[in-house]
N, C-alpha and C positions, 0 to 999 in steps of 0.2 A: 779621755779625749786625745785624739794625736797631736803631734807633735805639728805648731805652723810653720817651722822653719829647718833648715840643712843645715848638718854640717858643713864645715868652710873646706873642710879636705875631706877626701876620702879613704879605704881603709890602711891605705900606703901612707897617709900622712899628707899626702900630694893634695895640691891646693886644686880645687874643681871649678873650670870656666863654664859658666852658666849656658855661653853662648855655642858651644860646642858639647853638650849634654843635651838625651833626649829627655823628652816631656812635652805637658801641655805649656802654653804661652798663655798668661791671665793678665786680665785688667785689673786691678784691685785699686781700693783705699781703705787705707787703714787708720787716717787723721781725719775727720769728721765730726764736726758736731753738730749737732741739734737744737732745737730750742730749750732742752732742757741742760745746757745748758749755755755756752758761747757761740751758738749756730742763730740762723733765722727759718730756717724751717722745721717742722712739724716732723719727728721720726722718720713716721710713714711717706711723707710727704718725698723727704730727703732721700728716701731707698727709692722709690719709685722714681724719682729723677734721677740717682747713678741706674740705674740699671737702663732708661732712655737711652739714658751715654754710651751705654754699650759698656760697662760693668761686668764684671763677673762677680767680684766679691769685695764686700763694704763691712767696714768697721765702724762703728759709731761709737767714737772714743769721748764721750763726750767727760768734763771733770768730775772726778771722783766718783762717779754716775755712773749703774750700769743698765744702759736701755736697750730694753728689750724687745721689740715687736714681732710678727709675723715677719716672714719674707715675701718680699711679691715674685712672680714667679720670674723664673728665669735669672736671680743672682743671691750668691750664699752670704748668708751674715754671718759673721764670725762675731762673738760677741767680746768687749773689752771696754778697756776706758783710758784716759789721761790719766795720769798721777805722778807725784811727786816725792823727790827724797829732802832731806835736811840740805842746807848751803856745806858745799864741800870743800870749796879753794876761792869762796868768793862770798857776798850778801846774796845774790840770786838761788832760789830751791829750781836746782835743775827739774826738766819734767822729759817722763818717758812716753810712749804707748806700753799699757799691758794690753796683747793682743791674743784672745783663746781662756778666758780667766770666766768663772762661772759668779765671781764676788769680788764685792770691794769691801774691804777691811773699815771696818769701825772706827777700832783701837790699833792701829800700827804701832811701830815703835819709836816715829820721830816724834819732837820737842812739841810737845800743846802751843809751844810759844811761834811756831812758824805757821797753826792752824789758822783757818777766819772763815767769815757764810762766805758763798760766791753762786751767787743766780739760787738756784732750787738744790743746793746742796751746801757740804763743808770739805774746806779743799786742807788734806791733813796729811801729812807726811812722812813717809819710811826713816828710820837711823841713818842709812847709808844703803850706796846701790846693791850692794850683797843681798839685804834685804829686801829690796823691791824685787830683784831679779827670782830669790828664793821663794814668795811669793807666787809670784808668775808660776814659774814653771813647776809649784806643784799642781795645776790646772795641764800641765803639760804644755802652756802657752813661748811667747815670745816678747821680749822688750825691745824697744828702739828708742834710744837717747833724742828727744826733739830739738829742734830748731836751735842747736849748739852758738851760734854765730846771733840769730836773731837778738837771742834771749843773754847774750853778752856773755857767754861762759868759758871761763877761764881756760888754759889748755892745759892745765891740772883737773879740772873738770871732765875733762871731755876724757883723760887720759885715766882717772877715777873710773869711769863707766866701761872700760874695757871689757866686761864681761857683758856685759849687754849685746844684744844678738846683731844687733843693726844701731845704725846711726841716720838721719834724717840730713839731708842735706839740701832740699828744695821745700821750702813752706812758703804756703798760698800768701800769707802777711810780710815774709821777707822780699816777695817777690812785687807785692803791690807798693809795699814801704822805700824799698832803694833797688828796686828794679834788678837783684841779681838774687842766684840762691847761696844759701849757706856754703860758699866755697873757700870761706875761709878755716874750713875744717876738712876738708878733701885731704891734708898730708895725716889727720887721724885715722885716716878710713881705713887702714892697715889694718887696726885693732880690730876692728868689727866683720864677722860672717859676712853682711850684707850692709848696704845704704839703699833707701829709700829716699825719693823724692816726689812729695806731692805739690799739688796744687789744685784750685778749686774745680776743674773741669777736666785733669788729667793725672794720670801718676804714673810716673815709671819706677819699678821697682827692683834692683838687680840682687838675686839673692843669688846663695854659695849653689844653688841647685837649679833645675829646669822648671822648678815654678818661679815665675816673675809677670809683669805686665810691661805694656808700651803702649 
């Protein structure tokens, strides 16, 4: 499978503005879910309405879950899911996207004690980000740290996830909740390739390279 995301520099070392590299310009999302599990629509349902929107490519990252459908024509699935590692500098189990992953692990290596049901699955969790990320990318996939700020995580947390490809800095619930996005992690964004920011009818994405959306 290729690889979903760029490196953050080029082969000089030199760090690559996305906005002055050539390439195509995509719509994406990559935080979505469905009815199976914290969504209200229907898979199919939910692809055929991004792709309305003028989509190019949708993730249905739904927990621990990895759903699969046809694509309707004209927008690429990339297939993935939500998932999460053990508590690292806090009570809260940070949650990533794995995005470009062909499975979701059974038996991980985090603590049975941080596992529990959640909707039509069991939401279970990696040792530590090393491992989640290890995971991914032998799919040849990408992670991105979710909703840092939402989800109250520490900035030992967030500084934990460093190897993680991307960092989530606009979510659909931080935004309907207190009306801003995750910008109280904007001075982490250093660490990470790329930040992403979604929400439920749009997503801007800026990655180290000339694939992103607006």
């Amino acid at each position: 499978m290729p690889h979903w995301y760029a490196p953050a520099t080029d082969r000089r070392g030199c760090p690559i503005d996305p906005f002055r590299t050539e390439g195509e310009w995509l719509k994406a999302q990559f935080h979505a879910h469905s009815l199976r599990s914290a969504g209200e629509l229907e898979p199919e349902v939910m692809a055929a309405r991004y792709r309305d929107l003028g989509f190019d490519v949708l993730t249905i990252s739904d927990h621990w879950t990895l759903t699969k459908i046809d694509a309707p024509d004209g927008l690429l699935l990339v297939p993935g899911a939500e998932l999460m590692v053990d508590p690292v500098a806090g009570p809260m189990c940070p949650e990533f996207l794995a995005i470009g992953i062909d499975d979701v692990p059974e038996s991980p290596s985090g603590d049975p004690a941080n596992w529990y049901p959640y909707e039509h699955s069991t939401i279970r969790t990696f040792a530590t980000f090393e491992d989640g990320i290890a995971f991914v990318e032998g799919f040849g996939g990408a992670t991105v740290l979710c909703h840092p700020a939402w989800s109250g995580l520490p900035e030992g947390t967030v500084a934990a996830a460093r190897a993680m490809h991307g960092i989530e800095l606009w979510n659909a619930s931080a935004h309907r909740e207190n009306d801003r996005a995750d910008s109280a992690s904007v001075r982490a964004c250093r660490r990470f390739p790329f930040v992403k920011a979604s929400r439920a009818a749009e997503t801007r994405f800026v990655a180290s390279h000339g694939e992103a959306n607006e």
